[in-house]
Structures are given as C-alpha cells and as structure tokens.
C-alpha positions as CSV (number, residue, x, y, z in Angstrom):
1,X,-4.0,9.1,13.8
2,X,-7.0,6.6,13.1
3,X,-6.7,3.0,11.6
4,X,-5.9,2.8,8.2
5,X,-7.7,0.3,5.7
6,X,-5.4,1.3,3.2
7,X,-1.6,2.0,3.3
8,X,0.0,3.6,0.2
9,X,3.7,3.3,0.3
10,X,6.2,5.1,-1.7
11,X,9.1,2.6,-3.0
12,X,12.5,4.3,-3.8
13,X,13.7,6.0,-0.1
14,X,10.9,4.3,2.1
15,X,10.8,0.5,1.1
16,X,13.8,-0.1,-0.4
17,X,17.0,1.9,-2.1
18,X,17.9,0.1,-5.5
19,X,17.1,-3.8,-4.8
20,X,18.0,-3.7,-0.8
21,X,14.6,-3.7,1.3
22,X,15.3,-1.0,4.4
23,X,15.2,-2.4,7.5
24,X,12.9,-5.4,6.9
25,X,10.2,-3.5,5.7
26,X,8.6,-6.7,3.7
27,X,8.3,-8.8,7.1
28,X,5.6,-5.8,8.1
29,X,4.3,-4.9,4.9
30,X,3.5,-9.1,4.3
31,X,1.7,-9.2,8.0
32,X,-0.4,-6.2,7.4
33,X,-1.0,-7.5,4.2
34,X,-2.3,-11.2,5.7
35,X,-4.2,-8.7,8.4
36,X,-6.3,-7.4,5.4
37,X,-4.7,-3.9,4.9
38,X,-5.2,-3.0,1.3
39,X,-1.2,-2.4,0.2
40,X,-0.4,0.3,-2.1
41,X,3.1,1.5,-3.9
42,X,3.3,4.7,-5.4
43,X,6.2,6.0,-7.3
44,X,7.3,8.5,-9.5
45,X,9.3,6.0,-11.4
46,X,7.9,5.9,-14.9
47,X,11.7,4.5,-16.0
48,X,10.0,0.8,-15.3
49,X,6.6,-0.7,-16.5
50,X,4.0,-1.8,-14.4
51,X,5.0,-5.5,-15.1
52,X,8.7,-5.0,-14.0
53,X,7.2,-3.7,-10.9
54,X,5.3,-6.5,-10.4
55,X,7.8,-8.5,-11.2
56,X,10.4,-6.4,-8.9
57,X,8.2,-6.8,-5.8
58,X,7.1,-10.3,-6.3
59,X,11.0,-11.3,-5.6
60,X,11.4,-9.2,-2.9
61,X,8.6,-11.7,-1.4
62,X,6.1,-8.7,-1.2
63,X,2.4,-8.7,-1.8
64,X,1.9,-7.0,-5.1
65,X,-0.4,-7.1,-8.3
66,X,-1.1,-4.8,-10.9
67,X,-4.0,-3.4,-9.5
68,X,-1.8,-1.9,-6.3
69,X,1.0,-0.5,-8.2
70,X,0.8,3.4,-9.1
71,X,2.5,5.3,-11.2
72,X,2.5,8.4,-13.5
73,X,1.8,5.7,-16.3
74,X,-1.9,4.9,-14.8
75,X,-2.5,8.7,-14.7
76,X,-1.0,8.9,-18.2
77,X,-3.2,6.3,-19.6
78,X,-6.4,7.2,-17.4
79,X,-5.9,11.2,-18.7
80,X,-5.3,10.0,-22.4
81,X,-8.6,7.9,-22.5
82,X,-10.4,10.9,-20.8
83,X,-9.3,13.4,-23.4
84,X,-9.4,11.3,-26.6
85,X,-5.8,12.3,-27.3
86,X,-4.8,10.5,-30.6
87,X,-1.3,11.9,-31.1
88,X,1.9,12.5,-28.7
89,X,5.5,13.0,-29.2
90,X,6.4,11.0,-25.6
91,X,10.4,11.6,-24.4
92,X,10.5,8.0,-22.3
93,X,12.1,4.8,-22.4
94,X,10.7,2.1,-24.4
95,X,9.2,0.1,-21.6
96,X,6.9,3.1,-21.1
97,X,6.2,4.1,-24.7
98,X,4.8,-0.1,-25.0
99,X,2.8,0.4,-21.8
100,X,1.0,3.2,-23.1
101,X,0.7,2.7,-26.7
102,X,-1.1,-1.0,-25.2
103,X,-3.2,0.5,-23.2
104,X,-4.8,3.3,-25.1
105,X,-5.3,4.3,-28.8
106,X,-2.7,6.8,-28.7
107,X,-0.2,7.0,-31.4
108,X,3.5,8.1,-30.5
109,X,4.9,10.4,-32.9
110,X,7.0,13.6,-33.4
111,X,4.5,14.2,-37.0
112,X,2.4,17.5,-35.5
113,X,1.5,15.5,-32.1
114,X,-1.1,17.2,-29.8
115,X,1.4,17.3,-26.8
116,X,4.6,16.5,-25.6
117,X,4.9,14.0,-22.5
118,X,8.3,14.7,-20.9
119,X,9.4,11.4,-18.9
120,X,12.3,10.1,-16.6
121,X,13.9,8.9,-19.9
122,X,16.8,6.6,-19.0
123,X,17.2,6.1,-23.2
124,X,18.1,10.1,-23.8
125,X,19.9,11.1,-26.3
126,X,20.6,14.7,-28.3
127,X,18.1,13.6,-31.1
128,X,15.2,13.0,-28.5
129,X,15.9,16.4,-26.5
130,X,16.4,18.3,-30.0
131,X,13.2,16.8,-31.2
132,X,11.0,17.9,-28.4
133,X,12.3,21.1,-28.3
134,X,12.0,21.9,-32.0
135,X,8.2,21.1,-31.2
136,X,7.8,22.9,-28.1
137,X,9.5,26.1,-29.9
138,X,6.5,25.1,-32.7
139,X,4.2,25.8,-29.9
140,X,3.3,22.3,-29.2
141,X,2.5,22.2,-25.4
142,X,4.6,19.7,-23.1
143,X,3.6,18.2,-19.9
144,X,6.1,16.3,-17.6
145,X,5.4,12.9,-16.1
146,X,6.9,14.0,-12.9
147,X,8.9,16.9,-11.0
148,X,11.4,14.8,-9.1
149,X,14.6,16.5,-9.9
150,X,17.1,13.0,-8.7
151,X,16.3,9.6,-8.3
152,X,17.7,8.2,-5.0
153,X,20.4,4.6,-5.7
154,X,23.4,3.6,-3.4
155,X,25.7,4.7,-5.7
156,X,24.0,8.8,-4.8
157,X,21.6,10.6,-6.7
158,X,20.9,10.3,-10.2
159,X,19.2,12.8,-12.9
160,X,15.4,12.3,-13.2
161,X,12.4,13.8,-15.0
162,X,12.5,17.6,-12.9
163,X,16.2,18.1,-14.2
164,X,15.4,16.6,-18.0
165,X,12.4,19.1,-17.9
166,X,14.8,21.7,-16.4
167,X,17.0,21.7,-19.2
168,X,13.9,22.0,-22.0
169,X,12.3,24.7,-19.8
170,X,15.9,26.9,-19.9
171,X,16.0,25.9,-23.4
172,X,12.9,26.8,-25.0
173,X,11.9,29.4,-22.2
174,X,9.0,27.6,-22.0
175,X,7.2,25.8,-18.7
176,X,5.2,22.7,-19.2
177,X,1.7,22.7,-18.7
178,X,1.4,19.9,-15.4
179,X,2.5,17.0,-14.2
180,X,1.2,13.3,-14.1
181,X,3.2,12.7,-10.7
182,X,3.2,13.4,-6.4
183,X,1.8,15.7,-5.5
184,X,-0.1,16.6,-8.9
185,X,-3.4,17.0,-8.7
186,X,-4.0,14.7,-11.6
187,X,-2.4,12.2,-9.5
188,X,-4.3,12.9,-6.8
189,X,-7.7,12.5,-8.4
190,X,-6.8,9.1,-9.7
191,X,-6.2,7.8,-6.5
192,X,-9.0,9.6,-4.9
193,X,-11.4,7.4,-7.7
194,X,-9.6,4.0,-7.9
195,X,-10.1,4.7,-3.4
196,X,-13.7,5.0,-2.0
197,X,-13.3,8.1,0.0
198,X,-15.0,6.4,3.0
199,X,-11.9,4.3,3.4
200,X,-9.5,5.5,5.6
201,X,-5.9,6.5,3.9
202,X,-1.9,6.5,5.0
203,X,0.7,7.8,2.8
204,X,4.0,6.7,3.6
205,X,7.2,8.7,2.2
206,X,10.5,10.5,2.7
207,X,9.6,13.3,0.6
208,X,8.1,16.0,1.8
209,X,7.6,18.3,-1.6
210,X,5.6,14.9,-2.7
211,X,4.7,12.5,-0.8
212,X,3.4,14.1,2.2
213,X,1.7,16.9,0.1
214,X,-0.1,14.4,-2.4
215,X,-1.0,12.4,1.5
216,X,-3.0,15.8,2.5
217,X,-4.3,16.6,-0.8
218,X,-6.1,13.1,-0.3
219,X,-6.9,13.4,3.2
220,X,-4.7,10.7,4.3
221,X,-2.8,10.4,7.1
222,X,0.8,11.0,6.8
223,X,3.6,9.7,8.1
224,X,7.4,10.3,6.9
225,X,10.5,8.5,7.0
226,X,14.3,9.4,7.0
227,X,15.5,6.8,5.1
228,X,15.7,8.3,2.2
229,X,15.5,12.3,0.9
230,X,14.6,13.7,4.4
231,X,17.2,14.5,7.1
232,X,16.1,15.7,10.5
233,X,19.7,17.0,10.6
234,X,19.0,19.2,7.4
235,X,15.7,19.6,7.5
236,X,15.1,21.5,10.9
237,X,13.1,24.1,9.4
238,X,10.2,22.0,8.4
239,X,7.3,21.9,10.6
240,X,4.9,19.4,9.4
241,X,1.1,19.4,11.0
242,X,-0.8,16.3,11.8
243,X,2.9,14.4,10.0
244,X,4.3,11.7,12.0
245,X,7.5,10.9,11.5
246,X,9.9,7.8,11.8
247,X,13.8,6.4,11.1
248,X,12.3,4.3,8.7
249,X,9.0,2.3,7.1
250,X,9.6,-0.3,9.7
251,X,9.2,1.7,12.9
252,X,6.2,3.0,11.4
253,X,4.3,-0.6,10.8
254,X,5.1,-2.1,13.4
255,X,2.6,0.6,15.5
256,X,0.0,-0.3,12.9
C-alpha cells in the first residue's frame, strides 16, 4: 500500500458511534492532519447539514472545514447545477431541504416536480410518504440520496434511507432511478473531480457494500475497520483483494 496524500474517512462506524470518538481516533487523525495529509469525511448521512458537521467535528477537536466534508448533499447540489433541474418534490428533513434550496436555484415542491429525491428523512410522516408515492404512481421518477438500509447509534441500528426507499419501492412497484451516495457512481465522480487523480487516495470504512467499493471505484487504497458494520466473526465469507483490514481507525493511522 503506497503513501497516501489524501485520507477519506467514513464517520458513523469508523470515527465515532453517535458523539463517542472510537478508540482515540482524533489524537491520529489531528497528527496526520499537522503532517499535511489532506483529511476527508465521507458519509451517507444527509440527516445533518454540512454546517452541523462542521460544527460536530470542530468539538470533537478534529480538523474539519466545509471544503472536507462529503456528503450525498454535495452530489445533490453539484448534479442539480449540472442538469438545470428547476423543480423537485425532496422527502428530507429540513436541514437538508435549506442546504439545497441555498445552494442552487432549485425549487422544492410536490406541484408536477421533475423528480423525486428520496432522503434519510428523520421528519417522516404518512403525508410525506403518501405524497411521493402519489407522484411516483404519476410517473414522476425518484432517486434516493443513499442505499444504506440502518444507520449505526449505541442504542442499535436505526431505519435509514435504503429501508424508507424499500417501503416506496414495495409500494409503488417501482425502483428508483440511482443514488447520490457510497458507492454510487455519481458519488464517485464528484470525488474523483474535487481530487486530482495524481494524488494518491485511502478510503477508510467498515462497510464493505460502500465504502470499500466506492474506495476501488476511485482507485484508492482501502482499508476496513470492525468497529462498526463488519464482523470478522460474521463476515468469514468475504474475501477482499488488495483490502487491509484493522480493529479499528486507530490501528490503521498509527502505520501511516
């Protein structure tokens, strides 16, 4: 595995579980950081804004800003801009609506919208779910922010965007069109342009299904943890190439 220039961490699972850092994590995450390793967090997450993960990281004494926090809500706004989409009915929690509504020209609606964005929507209710699917049964096309099924916390898993888009799949018996998540390939092209290819890449994660498979769509190196979804113990079948793998984020860095 060669020296990386730039290390892209996955949050929930890998650096911390709720608000508890695993295993000091931040002591090597802040050294690599002074060593001039660019520091990148990645998550699926699209439940928080990019200002409450700022925030969020900036008391857990980590080095963050905006530009190094990456989230289906940058590929959101990035496709959006790219595509001139005007109108979208999006199923998301207000802090996400703002974000995007600021950031691009897009108008968020449930009056003949172009497309449906289906989000981790912490703020569901019966109205919003029979909304979108009175649409999608319209033919209006839908598109999920992500496919993670649960959300990792201490108190166990919790529902995220996969199930929500489960249950409006089963319901309308239509799929959605993509995702704006790991291991998407709209994902992966955003990092692969906000990146310069030439510099060397590590994607850090406990998923398999995502992180490690958006790490080799980019070329990265990748390296996986069992701090979080994967289990050595339950996960036997798994043979990753060219995938190192660790307890945790910790054991990782501290080889870097």
């Amino acid at each position: 595995m060669q020296q990386s220039d730039s290390i892209i961490l996955d949050l929930d699972g890998t650096v911390y579980i709720d608000d508890h850092i695993i295993n000091n994590s931040d002591v090597e995450i802040r050294r690599l950081a002074k060593e001039g390793k660019s520091i990148y967090y990645l998550t699926n997450n699209d439940s928080k804004s990019t200002d409450h993960y700022v925030s969020k990281l900036s008391k857990l004494n980590l080095p963050v800003n905006e530009n190094s926090i990456i989230s289906p809500i940058h590929v959101m706004i990035d496709w959006i801009k790219q595509n001139n989409i005007k109108n979208i009915f999006i199923l998301g929690v207000k802090e996400l609506v703002d974000e995007i509504e600021k950031k691009t020209d897009v108008n968020n609606t449930s009056d003949n919208p172009d497309l449906i964005i289906v989000a981790y929507d912490k703020e569901l209710t019966y109205q919003k779910l029979e909304t979108a699917c009175e649409l999608i049964n319209r033919g209006v096309p839908y598109y999920l922010s992500h496919v993670d099924i649960f959300c990792p916390t201490l108190k166990g898993n919790m529902p995220d965007c996969g199930a929500i888009g489960i249950l409006i799949e089963k319901t309308t018996g239509k799929k959605s069109i993509n995702n704006f998540g790991k291991p998407s390939d709209l994902m992966a092209d955003y990092i692969s342009n906000i990146l310069h290819k030439e510099i060397n890449k590590t994607v850090v994660g406990d998923r398999i299904h995502t992180d490690i498979e958006l790490g080799k769509k980019l070329g990265a190196d990748t390296v996986l943890v069992c701090s979080g979804e994967y289990q050595p113990s339950t996960d036997k079948n798994h043979i990753m190439k060219d995938t190192q793998i660790f307890d945790t984020l910790t054991d990782y860095l501290i080889t870097v």
